[in-house]
N, C-alpha and C positions, 0 to 999 in steps of 0.2 A: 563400412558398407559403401559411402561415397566412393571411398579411394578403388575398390573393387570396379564399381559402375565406371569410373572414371577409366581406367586400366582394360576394360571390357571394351567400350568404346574404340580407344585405339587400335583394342585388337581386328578387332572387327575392321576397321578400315586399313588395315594393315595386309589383312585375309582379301578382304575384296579388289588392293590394288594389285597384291601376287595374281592372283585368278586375271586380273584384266590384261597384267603384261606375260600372263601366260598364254595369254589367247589373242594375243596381238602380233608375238613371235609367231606363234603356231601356225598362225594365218598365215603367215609368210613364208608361201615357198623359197622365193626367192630374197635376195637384198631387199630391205625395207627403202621408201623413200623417203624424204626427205620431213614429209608433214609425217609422216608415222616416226619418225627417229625422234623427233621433235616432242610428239602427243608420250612416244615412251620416255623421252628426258622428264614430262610433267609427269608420268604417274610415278617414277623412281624417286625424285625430289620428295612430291607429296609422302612417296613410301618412308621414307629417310627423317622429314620432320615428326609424322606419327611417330616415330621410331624414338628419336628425341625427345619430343612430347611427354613418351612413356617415362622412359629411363630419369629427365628432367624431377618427374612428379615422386618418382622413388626417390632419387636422392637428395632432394629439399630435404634438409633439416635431419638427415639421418650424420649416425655419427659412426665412422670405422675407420681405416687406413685410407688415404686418399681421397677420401669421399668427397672432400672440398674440391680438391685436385678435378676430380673426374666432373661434377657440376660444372667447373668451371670450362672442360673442355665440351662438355656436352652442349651448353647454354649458348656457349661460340657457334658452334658447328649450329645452332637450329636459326639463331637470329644472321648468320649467312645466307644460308638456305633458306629465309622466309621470303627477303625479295626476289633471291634467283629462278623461283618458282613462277614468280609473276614475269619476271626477262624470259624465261622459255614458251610461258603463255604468250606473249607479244609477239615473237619469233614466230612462232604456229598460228599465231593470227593474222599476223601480217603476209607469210608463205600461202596461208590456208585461202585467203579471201583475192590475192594480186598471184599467188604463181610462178612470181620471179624471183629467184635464186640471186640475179645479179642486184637486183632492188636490195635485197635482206642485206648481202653481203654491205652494201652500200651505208646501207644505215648503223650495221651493227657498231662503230664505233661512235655510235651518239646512244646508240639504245643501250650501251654498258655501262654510263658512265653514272645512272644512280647505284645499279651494282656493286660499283667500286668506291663507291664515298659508303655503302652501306656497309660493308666488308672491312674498311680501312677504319669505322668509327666502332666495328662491334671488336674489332680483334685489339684496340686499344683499350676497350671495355674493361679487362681484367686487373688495369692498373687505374684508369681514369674514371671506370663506373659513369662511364659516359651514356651507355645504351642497359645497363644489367650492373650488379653488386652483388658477389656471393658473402657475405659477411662470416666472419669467424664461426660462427653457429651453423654456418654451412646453409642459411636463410635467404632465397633469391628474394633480390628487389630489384626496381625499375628503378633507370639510371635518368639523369637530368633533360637527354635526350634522346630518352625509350620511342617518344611518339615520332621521332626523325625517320626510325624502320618502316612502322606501317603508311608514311606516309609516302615515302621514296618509291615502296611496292607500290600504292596505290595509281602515284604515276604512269607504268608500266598498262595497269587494268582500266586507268579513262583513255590512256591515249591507243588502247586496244581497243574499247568501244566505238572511238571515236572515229578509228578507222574504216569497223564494221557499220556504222550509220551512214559513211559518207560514203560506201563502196554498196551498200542496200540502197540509197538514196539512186544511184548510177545508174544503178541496175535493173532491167527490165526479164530477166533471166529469173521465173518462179520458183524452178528447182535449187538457183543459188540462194532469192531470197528466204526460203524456207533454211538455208544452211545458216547464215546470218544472223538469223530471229535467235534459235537455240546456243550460237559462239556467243549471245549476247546476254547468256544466264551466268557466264563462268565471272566474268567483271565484280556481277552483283552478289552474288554468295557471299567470296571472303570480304568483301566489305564491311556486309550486316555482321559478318562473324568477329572480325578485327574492331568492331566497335564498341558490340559488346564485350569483349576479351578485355579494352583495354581499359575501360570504365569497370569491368566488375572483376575486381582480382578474384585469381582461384579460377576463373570458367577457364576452358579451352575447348572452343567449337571450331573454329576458324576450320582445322583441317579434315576435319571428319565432314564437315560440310562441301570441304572442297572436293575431298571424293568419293560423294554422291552425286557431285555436279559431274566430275569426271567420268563416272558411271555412266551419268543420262548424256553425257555425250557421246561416249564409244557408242552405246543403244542406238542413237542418232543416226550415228556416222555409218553403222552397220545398215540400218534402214534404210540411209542415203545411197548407197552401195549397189542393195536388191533391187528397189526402184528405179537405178538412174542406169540408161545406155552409157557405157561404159567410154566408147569410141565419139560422139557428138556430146556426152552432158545432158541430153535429153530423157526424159522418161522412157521408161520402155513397157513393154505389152503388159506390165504384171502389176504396173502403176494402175497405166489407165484400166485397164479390167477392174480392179479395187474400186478404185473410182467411180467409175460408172453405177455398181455393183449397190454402193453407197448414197449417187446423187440422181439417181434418174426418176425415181417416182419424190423426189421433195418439191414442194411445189415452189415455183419461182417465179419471178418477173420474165417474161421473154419465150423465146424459143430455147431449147438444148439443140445443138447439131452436131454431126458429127463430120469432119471432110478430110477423107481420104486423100494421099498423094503418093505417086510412083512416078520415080526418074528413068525417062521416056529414055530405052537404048543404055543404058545405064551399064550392063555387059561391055558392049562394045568399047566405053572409056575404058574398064580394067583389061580388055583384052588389047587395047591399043598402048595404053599407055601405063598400063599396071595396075595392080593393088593396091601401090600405096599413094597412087596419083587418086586411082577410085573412091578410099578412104578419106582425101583430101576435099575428092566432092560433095561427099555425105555431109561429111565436117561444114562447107561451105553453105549446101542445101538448109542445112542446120540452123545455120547463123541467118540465111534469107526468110526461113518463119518464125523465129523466134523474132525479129523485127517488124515482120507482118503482123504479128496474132499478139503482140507483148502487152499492146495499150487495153484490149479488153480482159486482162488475164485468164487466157486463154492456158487449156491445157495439151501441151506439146509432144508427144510422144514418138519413137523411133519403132516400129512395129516387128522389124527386121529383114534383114537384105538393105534394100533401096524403098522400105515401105513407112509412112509418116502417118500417122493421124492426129488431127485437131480436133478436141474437146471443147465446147463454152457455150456461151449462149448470148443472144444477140436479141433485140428488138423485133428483128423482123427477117426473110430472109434473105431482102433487099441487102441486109449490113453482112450478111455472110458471102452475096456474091463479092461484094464492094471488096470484099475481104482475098478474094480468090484471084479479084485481076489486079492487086493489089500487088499480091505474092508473085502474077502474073510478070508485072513491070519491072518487080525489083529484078529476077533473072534475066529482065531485058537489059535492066542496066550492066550487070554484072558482065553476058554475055559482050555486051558493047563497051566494056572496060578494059576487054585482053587480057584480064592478070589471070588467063590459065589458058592452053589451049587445048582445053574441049569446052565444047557448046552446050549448055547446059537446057532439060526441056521435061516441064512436068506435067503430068493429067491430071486431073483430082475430079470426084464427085463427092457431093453432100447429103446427107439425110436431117430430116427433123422428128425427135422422138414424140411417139403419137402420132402421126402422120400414117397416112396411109398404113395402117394397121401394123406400125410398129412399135412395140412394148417391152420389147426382149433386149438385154446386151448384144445376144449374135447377132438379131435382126435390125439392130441400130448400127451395127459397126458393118455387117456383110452389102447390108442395102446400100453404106456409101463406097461400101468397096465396090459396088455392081456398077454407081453411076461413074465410077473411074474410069472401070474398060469401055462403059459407052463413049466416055471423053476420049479416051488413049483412041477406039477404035475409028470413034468418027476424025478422026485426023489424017 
C-alpha cells in the first residue's frame, strides 16, 4: 500500500509538470525568452528526477537481469540532476530579478563550479560509494559523502535568496517587490524537503514539493502578467480596478486619493519623433512616478495610451499636493538634463474618496480624471 501511495505521488507530480510545460510552450506564439527557457529547463529537470525517483524506488532491492546495472545508472542520473535543478533555479533567479543576459553569462563559470564537483563525485560513486552504494542485493545506501549533494545544491538556493533580498531591499518598484516575495518560497521548500529526506531514510518529498512550488509560481507569474502593463512594468487598469474594488470602503488611517495624469502633447512626440521614441517616454514618465509616489507605497498604474493613475493614501491632502509638485520637478529636472530631445509636460488632478459625494470606483477615478482637464485646460 505505501509503495502504491509512494509511486502515486510521483505520478501525479509528473502529470502536473507535463500540463505546466504544456502550457508554457502553448503560450508561446513565438521563441520563448530567455527566463521562460530557463523556468522550462526547471520544470523538465524536476520532471526527469520524479521520473528517477520512481523507477529508483522499483528497482531497490528487486532481483532480474540488470537490475543492479540499471539502479546504478538510474541513481547517477538523479543525484546529477538533483543540484542541476537548483544551478537552473539560480540562472532564472538571477536573469529574473537583474535582466542582464551579459551579468548571467558573466557569472556562469562560478555558478557551475559546485555542479561539477557534484557530478564528478556522484559519477565516481559507482566504484568509490562516495555519494550512493548499490550493493550486491541491489540495496541503495548513502555513501560517506551523501550530505556533500544537498549541501553543494543548497548553495545555489541561499545565494538565490540572497540575491532576491538584496535586489527587494533596492527596490522601490511594488510590482517587482511582490515578484520577489513569492521567488523567495522556491529556496525554502526543497530545503525542508532535503532535510527531512536525508534524516529519515525511505521518505522522498523533496520533489513533489518542488513542484507545487513550481506550480504556485507559473499561477504567480501568470497573475503577474494580467496585472502588469506590459510596455513600463506598471500596473494597469484591471490591477487597479481590483484594487480599488477590494480597499475602498476598509477603513484606514488617512485619506485614500486617487491622481490622474496625462502627457501634455504626448501625439505630437510620436508624430515628430516616432513610436518608438514615444514608447521611450512612457517608459521614462514611468520611472519619474514610480520615484515620486515609491516611499509611500503607493499604487502605480498605466490606464492606457499616455494615461497614469495613482492610488494610496496620505495624512492629509497637503502630502498629495507635496506629492504632485514633487513629480512636478522631477520632469523639470529631466527636461533640464537633455538625455532626450522632447520636452516632457504633465497635468494631473486628484480626488479623495468620500469627498464631496464620492463613494463609487467610477466616481473616484472619473472625478480625478475631471480635475486633469481642469489642470491640462487652465494652462
Amino acid at each position: 500500500m505505501l509503495e502504491l501511495l509512494y509511486l502515486e505521488v510521483d505520478i501525479l507530480g509528473i502529470v502536473i509538470l507535463m500540463m505546466l510545460l504544456f502550457n508554457l510552450i502553448k503560450n508561446q506564439r513565438r521563441k520563448m525568452l530567455l527566463d521562460q527557457n530557463l523556468f522550462a529547463l526547471l520544470l523538465i529537470t524536476n520532471l526527469f528526477l520524479l521520473i528517477c525517483d520512481a523507477v529508483m524506488y522499483l528497482l531497490n532491492h528487486r532481483q532480474f537481469a540488470y537490475a543492479r546495472e540499471w539502479n546504478i545508472v538510474i541513481t547517477t542520473i538523479y543525484f546529477i540532476l538533483s543540484p542541476l535543478i537548483c544551478f537552473f533555479w539560480l540562472l532564472y533567479n538571477d536573469y529574473k530579478i537583474n535582466q542582464n543576459k551579459k551579468r548571467l553569462l558573466k557569472y556562469m563559470p562560478i555558478y557551475v563550479i559546485p555542479t561539477i564537483i557534484s557530478t564528478f563525485l556522484t559519477l565516481l560513486s559507482p566504484i568509490t560509494g562516495w555519494i550512493y552504494a548499490i550493493d550486491k542485493y541491489n540495496d541503495y545506501h548513502k555513501g560517506s559523502l551523501f550530505i556533500g549533494i544537498p549541501l553543494l545544491a543548497f548553495t545555489y538556493l541561499f545565494y538565490a535568496a540572497y540575491l532576491t533580498i538584496k535586489k527587494g531591499k533596492e527596490s522601490d518598484d511594488l510590482t517587482k517587490k511582490e515578484l520577489y516575495h513569492y521567488m523567495l518560497i522556491l529556496p525554502i521548500v526543497p530545503f525542508i524537503g532535503s532535510v527531512v529526506q536525508s534524516f529519515i531514510c525511505g521518505v522522498s518529498i523533496t520533489w513533489i514539493l518542488v513542484t507545487l512550488t513550481l506550480l504556485n509560481m507559473y499561477i504567480n507569474i501568470q497573475n503577474h502578467q494580467i496585472y502588469t502593463d506590459q510596455l513600463t512594468g506598471l500596473y494597469n487598469r484591471k490591477f487597479i480596478e481590483n484594487y480599488l474594488l477590494n480597499n475602498m470602503q476598509k477603513p484606514k488611517d488617512g485619506i485614500l486619493f486617487a491622481l490622474f495624469i496625462d502627457v501634455d502633447k504626448f501625439k505630437g512626440i510620436n508624430d515628430t519623433f516616432g513610436h518608438l521614441i514615444g514608447d521611450k517616454a512612457l517608459i521614462q514618465i514611468a520611472t519619474i512616478l514610480k520615484r515620486a509616489c515609491s516611499v509611500k507605497k503607493d499604487y502605480l498604474a498605466r490606464m492606457g495610451g499616455d494615461e497614469f493613475l495613482i492610488v494610496g493614501r496620505r495624512a492629509s491632502r497637503d502630502e498629495v499636493e507635496a506629492m504632485t509638485r514633487q513629480i512636478q520637478e522631477r520632469v523639470e529636472i529631466f527636461n533640464k538634463s537633455g538625455q532626450a530631445e522632447y520636452i516632457l509636460s504633465l497635468s494631473m488632478g486628484y480626488t479623495v474618496f468620500g469627498e464631496n459625494n464620492i463613494h463609487t470606483m467610477d466616481a473616484f477615478i472619473n472625478g480625478a480624471d475631471k480635475q486633469m482637464y481642469c489642470h491640462k485646460h487652465s494652462k
